[in-house]
N, C-alpha and C positions, 0 to 999 in steps of 0.2 A: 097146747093145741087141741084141736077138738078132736080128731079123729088118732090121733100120739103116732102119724107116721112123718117121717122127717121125710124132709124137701129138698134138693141143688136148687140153688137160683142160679144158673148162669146169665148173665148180663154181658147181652154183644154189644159193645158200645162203641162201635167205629163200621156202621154198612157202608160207609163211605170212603170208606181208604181202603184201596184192591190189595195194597200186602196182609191187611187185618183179614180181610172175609176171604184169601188165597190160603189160609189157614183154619178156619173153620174147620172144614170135614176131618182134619184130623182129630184136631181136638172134639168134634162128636161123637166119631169113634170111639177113643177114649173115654167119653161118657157113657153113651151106650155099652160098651165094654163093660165099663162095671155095673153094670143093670138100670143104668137108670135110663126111667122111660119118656119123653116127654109128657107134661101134663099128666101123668101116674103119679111119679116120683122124680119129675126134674121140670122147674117150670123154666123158660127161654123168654127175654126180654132182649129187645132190639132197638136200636137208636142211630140215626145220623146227624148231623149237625144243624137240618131244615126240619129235620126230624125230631124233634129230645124226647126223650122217656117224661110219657103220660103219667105224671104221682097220682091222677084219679083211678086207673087203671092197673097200677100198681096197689091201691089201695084195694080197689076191687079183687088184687088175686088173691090177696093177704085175706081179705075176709072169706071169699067163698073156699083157698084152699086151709088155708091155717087157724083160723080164728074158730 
């Protein structure tokens, strides 16, 4: 990696079903908790099923965070 700091990916991949995102804020707690910041040191990808995770935009975090 270019910069040698490591990253969370967390990947939401259900905005669309209320018992998955009725569960969020804890588990970002739990992130946050342990230090991690968004876009510092934890990047957050999102998805619904009208929705699906963009690979070009994925590719783009990869390059400007990690690569």
């Amino acid at each position: 990696m270019r910069t040698g700091k490591i990253f969370w990916w967390e990947h939401q991949g259900k905005w669309d079903d209320p018992g998955y995102v009725s569960g969020l804020p804890a588990r970002e707690e739990l992130l946050y908790k342990a230090g991690l910041v968004p876009w510092k040191n934890l990047i957050i990808t999102t998805e619904t099923q009208d929705l699906p995770l963009d690979l070009q935009w994925v590719d783009e975090i990869i390059r400007f965070f990690l690569l």
